[in-house]
C-alpha positions in Angstrom: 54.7 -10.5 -5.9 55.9 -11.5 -9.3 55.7 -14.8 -9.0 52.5 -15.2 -7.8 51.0 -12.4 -10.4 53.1 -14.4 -13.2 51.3 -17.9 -12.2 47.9 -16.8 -11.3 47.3 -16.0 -14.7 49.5 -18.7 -16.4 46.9 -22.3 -16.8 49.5 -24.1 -18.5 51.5 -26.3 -17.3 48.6 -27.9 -14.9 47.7 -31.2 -12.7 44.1 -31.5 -15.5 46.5 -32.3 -18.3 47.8 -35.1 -16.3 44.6 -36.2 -14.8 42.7 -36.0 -18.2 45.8 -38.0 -19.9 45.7 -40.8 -17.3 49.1 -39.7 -15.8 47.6 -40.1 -12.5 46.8 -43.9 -11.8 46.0 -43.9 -8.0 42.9 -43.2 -6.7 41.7 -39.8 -4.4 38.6 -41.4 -2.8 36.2 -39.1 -1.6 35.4 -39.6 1.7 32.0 -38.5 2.0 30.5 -39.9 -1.5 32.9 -42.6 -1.8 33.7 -42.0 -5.1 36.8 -41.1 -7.2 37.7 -37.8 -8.1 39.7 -38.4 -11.1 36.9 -40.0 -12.8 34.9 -37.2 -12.8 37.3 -35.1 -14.5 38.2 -37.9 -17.1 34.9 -38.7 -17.7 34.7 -35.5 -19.8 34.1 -35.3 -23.7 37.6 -33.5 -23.7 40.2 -32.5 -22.1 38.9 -29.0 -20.5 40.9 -26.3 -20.0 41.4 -25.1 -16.4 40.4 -21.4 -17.3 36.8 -23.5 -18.3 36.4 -25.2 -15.2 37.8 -22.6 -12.7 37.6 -19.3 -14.1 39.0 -17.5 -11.0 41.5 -19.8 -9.8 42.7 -21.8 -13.2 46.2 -20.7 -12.6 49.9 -22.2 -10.7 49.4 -25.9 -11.5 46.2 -26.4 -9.2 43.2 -25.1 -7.6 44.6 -24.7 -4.2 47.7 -23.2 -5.3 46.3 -20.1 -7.3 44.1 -19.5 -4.3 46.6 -19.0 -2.2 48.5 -17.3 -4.2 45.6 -15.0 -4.3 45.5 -14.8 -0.5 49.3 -13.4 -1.4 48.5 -10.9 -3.7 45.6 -10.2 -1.2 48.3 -9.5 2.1 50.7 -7.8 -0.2 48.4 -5.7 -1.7 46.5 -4.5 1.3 50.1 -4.4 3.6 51.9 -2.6 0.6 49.6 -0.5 -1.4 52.8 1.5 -3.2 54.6 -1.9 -4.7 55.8 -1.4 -7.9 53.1 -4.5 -9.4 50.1 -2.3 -7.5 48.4 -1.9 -10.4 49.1 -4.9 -12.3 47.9 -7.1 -8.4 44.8 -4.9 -8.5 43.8 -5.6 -12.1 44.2 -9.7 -11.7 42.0 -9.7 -8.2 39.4 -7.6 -10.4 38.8 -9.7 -12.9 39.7 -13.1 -10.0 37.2 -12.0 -8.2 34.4 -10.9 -10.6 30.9 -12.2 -9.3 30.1 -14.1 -12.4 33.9 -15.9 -12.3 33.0 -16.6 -8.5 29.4 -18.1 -8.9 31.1 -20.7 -11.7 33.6 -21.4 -9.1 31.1 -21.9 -6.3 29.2 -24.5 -9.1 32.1 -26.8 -9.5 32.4 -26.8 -5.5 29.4 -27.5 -5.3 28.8 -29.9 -8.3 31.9 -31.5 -8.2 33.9 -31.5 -5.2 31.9 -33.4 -2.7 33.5 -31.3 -0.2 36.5 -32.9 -0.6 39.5 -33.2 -2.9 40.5 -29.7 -2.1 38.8 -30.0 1.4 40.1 -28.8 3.9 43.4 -27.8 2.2 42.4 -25.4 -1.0 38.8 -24.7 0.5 39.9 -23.4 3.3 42.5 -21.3 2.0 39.4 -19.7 0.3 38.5 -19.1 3.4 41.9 -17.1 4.5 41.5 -14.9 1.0 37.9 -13.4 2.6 39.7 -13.4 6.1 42.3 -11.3 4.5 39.8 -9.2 2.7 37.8 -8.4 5.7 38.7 -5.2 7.2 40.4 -4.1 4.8 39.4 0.2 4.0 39.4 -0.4 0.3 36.4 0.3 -2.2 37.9 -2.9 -4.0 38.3 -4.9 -1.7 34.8 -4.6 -0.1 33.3 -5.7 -3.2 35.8 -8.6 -4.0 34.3 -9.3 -0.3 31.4 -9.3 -1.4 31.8 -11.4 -4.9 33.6 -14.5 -2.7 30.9 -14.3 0.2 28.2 -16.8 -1.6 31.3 -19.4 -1.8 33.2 -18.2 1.8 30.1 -19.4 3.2 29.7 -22.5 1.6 32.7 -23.6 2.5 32.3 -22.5 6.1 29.1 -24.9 6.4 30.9 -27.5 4.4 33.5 -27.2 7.5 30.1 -27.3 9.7 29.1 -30.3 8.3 32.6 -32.2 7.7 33.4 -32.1 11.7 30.5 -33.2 13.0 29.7 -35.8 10.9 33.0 -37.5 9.6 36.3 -38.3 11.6 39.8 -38.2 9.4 41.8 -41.1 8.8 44.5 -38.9 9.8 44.3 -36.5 12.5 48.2 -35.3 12.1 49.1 -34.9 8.9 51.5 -32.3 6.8 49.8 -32.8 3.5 46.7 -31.4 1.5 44.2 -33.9 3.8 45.5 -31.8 7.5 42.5 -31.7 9.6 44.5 -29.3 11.5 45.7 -26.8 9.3 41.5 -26.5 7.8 40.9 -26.1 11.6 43.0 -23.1 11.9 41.9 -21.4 8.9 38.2 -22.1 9.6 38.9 -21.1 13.6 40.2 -18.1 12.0 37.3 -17.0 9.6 34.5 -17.9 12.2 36.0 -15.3 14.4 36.5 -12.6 11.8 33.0 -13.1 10.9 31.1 -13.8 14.0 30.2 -17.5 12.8 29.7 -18.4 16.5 28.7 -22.0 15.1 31.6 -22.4 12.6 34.0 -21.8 15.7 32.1 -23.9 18.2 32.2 -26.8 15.9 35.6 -26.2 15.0 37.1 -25.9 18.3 35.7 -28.6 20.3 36.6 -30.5 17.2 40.6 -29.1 18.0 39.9 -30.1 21.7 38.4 -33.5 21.0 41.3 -34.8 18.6 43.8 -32.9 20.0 44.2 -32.4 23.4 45.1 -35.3 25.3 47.2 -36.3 21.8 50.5 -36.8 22.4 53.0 -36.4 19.4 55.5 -38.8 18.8 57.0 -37.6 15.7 58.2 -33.8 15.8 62.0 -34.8 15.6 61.0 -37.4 12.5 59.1 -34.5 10.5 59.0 -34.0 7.6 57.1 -38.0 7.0 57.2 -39.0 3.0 56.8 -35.7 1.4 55.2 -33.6 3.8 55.1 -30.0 2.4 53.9 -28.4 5.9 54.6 -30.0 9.4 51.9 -31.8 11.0 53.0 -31.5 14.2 53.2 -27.4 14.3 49.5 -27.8 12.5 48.2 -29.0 15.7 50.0 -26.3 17.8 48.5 -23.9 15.3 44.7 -24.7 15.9 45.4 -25.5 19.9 47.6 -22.1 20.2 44.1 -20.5 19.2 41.6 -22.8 21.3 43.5 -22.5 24.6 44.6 -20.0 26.7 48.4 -19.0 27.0 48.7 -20.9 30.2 47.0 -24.0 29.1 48.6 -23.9 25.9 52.1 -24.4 27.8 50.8 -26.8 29.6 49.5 -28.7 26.9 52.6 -28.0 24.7 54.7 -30.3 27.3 53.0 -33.1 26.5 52.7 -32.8 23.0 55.7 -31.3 22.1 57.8 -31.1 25.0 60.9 -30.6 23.1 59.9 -26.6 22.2 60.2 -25.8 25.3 63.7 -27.8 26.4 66.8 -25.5 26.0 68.4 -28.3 25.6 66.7 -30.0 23.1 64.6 -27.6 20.8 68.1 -26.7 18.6 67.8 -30.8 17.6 63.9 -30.7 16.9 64.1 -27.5 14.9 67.1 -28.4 12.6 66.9 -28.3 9.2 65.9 -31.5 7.0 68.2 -31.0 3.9 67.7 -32.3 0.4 70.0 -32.5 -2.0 67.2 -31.7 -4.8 64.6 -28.4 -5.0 62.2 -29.8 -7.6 59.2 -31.8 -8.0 58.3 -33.8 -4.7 61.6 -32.8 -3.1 60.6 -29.1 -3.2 57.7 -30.0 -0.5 60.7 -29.8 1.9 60.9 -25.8 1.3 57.8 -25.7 2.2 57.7 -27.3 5.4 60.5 -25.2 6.5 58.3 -22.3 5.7 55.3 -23.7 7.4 57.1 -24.1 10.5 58.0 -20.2 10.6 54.3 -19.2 10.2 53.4 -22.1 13.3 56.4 -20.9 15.4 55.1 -17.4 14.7 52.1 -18.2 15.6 53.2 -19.2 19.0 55.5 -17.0 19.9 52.3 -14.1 19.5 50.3 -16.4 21.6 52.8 -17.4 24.7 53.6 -14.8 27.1 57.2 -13.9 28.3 56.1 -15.7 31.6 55.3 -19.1 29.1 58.8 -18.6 26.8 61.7 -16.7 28.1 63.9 -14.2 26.2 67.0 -17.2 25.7 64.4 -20.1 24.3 62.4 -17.7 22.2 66.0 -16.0 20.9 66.7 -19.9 19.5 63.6 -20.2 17.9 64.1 -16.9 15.8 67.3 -18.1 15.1 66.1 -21.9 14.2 63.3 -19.7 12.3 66.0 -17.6 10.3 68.0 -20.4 9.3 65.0 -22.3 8.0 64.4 -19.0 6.1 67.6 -19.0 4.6 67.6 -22.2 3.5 64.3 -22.5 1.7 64.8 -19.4 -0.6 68.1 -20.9 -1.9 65.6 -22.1 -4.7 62.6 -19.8 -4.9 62.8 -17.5 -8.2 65.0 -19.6 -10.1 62.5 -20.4 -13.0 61.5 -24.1 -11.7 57.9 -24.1 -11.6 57.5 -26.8 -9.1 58.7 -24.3 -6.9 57.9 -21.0 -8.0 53.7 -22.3 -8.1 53.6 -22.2 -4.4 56.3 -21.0 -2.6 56.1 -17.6 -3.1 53.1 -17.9 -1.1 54.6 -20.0 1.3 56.8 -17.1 2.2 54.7 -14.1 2.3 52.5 -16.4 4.5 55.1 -17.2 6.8 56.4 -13.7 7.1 53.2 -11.8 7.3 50.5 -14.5 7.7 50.6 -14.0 11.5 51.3 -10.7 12.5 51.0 -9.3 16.4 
């Protein structure tokens, strides 16, 4: 809780800085205007301040980052309403999630974005926040509900929009562009909401890239520096697209290994790194990432799908990965303490039976 409260209200240090000073040379081509992202930020009379350009979510390095580590103030919040940072987690989604902060944030979506740069990762994490929001018995919470709704449902037809009309480069992927992991979080919101067309769209989109997509690469995870695994992505959306039994079924071909006694210890070990900082911090991540997708499919097979021994190796595959990406969470380095707090509520509580 501290750590996310600490960096959702701290702007500085922050990606704009390095954007605006021409730190970042490559290019993030949009792929629905065509154009460069960076551009647009460095094409501005000065160097902004995040707080200017994203009132709401200015804080833990990026955009995508402070709004998911709202969606963790959100869970913890709402699952623990005596924490000892109550108060001070209620007074930061206040003023987060004040109308006028949300309507400037929905302008630079929609001004600036293109649908893009923090589409589907960020955006759709916005989407998880209002998931998280809904149902929720709190007089607060039913009007921060209210405040995101106008740019909830932009994004949702932005997700409309994106998957009928443009196919990814890369349909597996454990970075920000995962077509899967939007999916999921779309899938999620359309059914918490009654979007019928949002989830129609969304899962035949799952079923179309997905299904008879057989994945090579489960055992060579995490690729470059993968900060989620794009493999358990997939099982993520599919898990909530098919039904228990065709989910097995389907789960042999992609990703036999899971379900081999034999095997699954080797496929679920642990990718060391003998750093915790910068780019090599991404590895902490993963490992959380695959406890929220392995949670996710252990609530979604049956005992008759995933016996008492295999499912007993998963925890323990699932503990271990656990253990080993706290080691560094907490310790002051920003490059991990920006996300992974988040990470971890998420793969604790994220999917709960």
């Amino acid at each position: 809780a501290n750590l996310s409260l600490e960096c959702t209200g701290k702007s500085e240090p922050h990606f704009i800085e390095r954007v605006y000073k021409k730190r970042y040379s490559w290019k993030y081509v949009d792929t629905i205007s065509g154009e460069d992202y960076w551009p647009s930020l460095r094409s501005l009379d000065k160097e902004p301040s995040p707080k200017a350009l994203w009132p709401s979510f200015y804080g833990c390095f990026d955009w995508h980052s402070s709004v998911h580590n709202h969606w963790c103030l959100v869970k913890l919040l709402k699952s623990y309403p005596n924490l000892p940072e109550a108060d001070a987690i209620r007074e930061r989604l206040k003023n987060s999630f004040k109308s006028e902060n949300i309507t400037a944030e929905l302008d630079f979506v929609q001004n600036n974005e293109f649908g893009l740069f923090e589409f589907p990762y960020g955006q759709s994490w916005l989407l998880k926040v209002a998931d998280e929001l809904s149902g929720w018995d709190d007089p607060d919470a039913r009007v921060w509900l209210q405040n995101i709704s106008p740019l909830a449902d932009y994004i949702a037809n932005a997700h409309i929009w994106f998957w009928r009309n443009i196919r990814p480069e890369n349909l597996i992927s454990g970075s920000h562009d995962s077509p899967s992991m939007g999916l999921a979080f779309a899938h999620d919101y359309a059914v918490t909401f009654g979007v019928k067309e949002l989830q129609k769209v969304v899962d035949s989109t799952a079923i179309k890239y997905y299904l008879k997509n057989g994945y090579k690469s489960l055992s060579a995870e995490p690729l470059g520096y993968d900060f989620m695994s794009g493999g358990l992505l997939v099982t993520d959306i599919m898990r909530k697209v098919l039904s228990p039994r065709k989910l097995k079924k389907w789960l042999k071909t992609f990703a036999p290994e899971l379900l081999d006694k034999k095997r699954v210890n080797d496929v679920m070990a642990i990718k060391k790194t003998d750093k915790h900082d910068e780019y090599e911090a991404h590895w902490d991540g993963y490992h959380l990432n695959r406890i929220w997708c392995l949670n996710g499919l252990l609530i979604s097979l049956d005992a008759r799908d995933i016996d008492n021994e295999l499912r007993n190796i998963w925890v323990q595959n699932m503990n271990d990965m656990w253990d080993y990406s706290q080691k560094s969470i907490g310790k002051g380095n920003y490059d991990i303490d920006h996300w992974l707090s988040s990470f971890s509520v998420f793969a604790l509580l994220g999917y709960e039976d």
